[in-house]
C-alpha positions as semicolon CSV with decimal commas, in nm:
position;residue;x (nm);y (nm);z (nm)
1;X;18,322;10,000;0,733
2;X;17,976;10,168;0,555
3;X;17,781;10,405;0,737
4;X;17,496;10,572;0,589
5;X;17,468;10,955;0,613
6;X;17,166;11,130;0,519
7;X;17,099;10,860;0,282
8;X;17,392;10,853;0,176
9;X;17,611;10,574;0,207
10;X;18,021;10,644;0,272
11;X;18,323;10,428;0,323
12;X;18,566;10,453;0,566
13;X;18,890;10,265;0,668
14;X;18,896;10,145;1,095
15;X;19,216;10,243;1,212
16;X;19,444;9,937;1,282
17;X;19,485;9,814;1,676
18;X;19,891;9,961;1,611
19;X;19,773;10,259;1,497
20;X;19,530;10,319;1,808
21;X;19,763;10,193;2,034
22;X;20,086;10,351;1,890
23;X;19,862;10,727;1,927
24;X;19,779;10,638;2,277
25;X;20,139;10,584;2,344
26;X;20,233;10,908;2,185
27;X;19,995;11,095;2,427
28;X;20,137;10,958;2,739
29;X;20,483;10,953;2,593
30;X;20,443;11,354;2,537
31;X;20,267;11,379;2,893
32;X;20,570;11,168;3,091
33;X;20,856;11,434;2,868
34;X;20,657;11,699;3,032
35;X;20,627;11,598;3,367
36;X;21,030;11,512;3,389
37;X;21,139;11,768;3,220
38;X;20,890;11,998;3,472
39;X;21,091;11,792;3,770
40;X;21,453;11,779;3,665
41;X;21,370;12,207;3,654
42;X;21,282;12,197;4,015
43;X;21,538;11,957;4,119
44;X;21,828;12,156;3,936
45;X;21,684;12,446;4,132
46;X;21,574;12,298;4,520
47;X;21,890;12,148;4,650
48;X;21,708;12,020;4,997
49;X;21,358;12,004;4,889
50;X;21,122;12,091;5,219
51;X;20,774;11,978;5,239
52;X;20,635;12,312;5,111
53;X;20,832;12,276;4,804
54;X;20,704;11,922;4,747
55;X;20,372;12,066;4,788
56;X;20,431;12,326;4,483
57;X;20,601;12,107;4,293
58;X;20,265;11,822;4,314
59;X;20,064;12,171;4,224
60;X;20,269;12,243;3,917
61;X;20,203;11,895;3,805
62;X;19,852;11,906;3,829
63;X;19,855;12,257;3,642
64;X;20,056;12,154;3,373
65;X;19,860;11,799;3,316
66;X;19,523;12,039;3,306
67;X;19,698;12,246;3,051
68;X;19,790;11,944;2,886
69;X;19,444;11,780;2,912
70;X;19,273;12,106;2,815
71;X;19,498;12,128;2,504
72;X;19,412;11,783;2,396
73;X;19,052;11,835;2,479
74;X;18,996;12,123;2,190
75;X;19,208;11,915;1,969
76;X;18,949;11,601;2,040
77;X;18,683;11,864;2,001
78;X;18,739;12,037;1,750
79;X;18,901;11,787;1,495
80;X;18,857;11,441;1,662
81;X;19,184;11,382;1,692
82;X;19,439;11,417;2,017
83;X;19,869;11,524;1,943
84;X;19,860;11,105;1,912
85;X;19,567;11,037;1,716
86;X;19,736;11,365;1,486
87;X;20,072;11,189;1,452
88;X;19,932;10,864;1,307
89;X;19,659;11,013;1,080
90;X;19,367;10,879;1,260
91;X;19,022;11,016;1,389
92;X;18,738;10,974;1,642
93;X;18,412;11,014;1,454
94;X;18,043;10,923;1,538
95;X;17,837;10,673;1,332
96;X;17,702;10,958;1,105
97;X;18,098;11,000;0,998
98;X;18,096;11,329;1,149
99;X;18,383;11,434;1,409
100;X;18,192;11,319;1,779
101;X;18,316;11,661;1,926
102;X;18,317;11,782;2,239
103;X;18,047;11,581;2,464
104;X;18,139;11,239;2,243
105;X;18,489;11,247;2,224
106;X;18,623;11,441;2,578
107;X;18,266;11,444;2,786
108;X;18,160;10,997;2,727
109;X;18,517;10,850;2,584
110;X;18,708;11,008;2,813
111;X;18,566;11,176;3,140
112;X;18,245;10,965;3,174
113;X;18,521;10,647;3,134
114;X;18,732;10,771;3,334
115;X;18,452;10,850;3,617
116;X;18,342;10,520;3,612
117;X;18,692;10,324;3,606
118;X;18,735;10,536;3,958
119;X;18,380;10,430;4,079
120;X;18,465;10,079;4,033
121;X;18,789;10,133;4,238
122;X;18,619;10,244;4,537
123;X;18,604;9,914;4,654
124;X;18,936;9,825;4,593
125;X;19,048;10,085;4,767
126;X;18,858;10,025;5,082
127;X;18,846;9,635;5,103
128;X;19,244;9,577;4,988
129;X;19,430;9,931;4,978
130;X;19,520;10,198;4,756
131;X;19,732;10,043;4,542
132;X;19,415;9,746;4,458
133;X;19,234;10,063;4,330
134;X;19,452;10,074;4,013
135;X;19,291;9,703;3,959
136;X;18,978;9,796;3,747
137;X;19,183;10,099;3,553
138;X;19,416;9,808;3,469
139;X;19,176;9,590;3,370
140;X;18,944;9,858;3,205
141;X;19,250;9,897;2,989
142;X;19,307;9,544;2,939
143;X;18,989;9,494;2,819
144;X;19,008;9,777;2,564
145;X;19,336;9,600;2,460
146;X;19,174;9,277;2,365
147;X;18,882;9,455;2,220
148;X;19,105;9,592;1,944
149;X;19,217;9,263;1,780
150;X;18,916;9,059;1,870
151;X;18,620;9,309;1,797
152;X;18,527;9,320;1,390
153;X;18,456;9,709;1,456
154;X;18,762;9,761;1,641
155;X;18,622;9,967;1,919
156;X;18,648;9,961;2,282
157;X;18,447;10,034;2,560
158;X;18,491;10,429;2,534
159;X;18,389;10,418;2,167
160;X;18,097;10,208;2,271
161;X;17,995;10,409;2,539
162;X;18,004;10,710;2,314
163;X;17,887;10,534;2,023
164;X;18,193;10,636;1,781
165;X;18,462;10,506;1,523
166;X;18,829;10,568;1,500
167;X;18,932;10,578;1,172
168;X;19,237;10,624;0,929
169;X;19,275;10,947;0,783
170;X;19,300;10,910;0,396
171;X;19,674;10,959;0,332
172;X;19,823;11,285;0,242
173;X;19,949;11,377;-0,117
174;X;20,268;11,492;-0,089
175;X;20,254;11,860;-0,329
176;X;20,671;11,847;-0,405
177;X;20,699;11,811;-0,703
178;X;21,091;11,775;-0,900
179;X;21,258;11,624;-1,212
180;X;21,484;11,372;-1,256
181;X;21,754;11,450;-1,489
């Protein structure tokens, strides 16, 4: 891909679908460890769990997925990249090649997306039930899915919504250095 910046033009290399789809994996991968390991705690330590303790144990859930969410959030911020997108060398940047930061990258591709998948599930909810309201997350997702192998520019409907790239990180020289006798 070219993009012009400041008159200037530079090249960049799209990050593969596997490569996208292996860092979102990663993410949620990291996010599930932490929410059983977080659970198998509190079950090794409430033998007959009452309903209070369920109660604190949903709470410490939702604090550790903030912390979690807030971590990756600077990390999006700050270098375009969540633990994921870090792992397999690849990057969120805007069309000027610059990393989208804060409002592109964790504001419009993912709480603005995420605010509207639940919008559209409203319905679903009320009309069907509250398990139809996962429909248009599902399909959201779907969508983003096929948009990876089909699209030229590889980019879904968060990185068209915030008007941003993913791209692969040029790969890192290694500095060891031996000889061979």
């Amino acid at each position: 891909m070219n993009n012009t910046v400041n008159n200037t033009e530079i090249e960049v290399e799209l990050a593969s679908a596997g490569q996208r789809i292996g860092a979102y994996i990663i993410n949620n991968v990291i996010w599930l460890v932490l929410m059983m390991i977080m659970v198998f705690v509190w079950s090794a330590l409430v033998y007959k769990p009452t309903e209070a303790d369920i109660v604190k144990l949903s709470m410490w859930i939702i604090v550790i997925s903030i912390i979690y969410g807030a971590i990756q959030a600077v990390f999006m911020s700050r270098d375009g990249q969540s633990i994921g997108k870090k792992i397999m060398n690849i990057k969120v940047i805007d069309k000027d090649g610059e990393t989208a930061g804060f409002v592109r990258n964790v504001l419009l591709r993912e709480t603005v997306f995420n605010i509207i998948c639940m919008v559209l599930s409203i319905p679903f909810t009320i009309m069907v039930s509250e398990k139809a309201a996962q429909i248009p997350a599902f399909i959201a997702l779907l969508i983003c899915f096929v948009m990876l192998f089909v699209a030229a520019d590889r980019r879904t409907l968060q990185d068209k919504l915030a008007n941003t790239y993913v791209i692969q990180l040029p790969k890192k020289k290694s500095s060891v250095s031996f000889k061979v006798k």
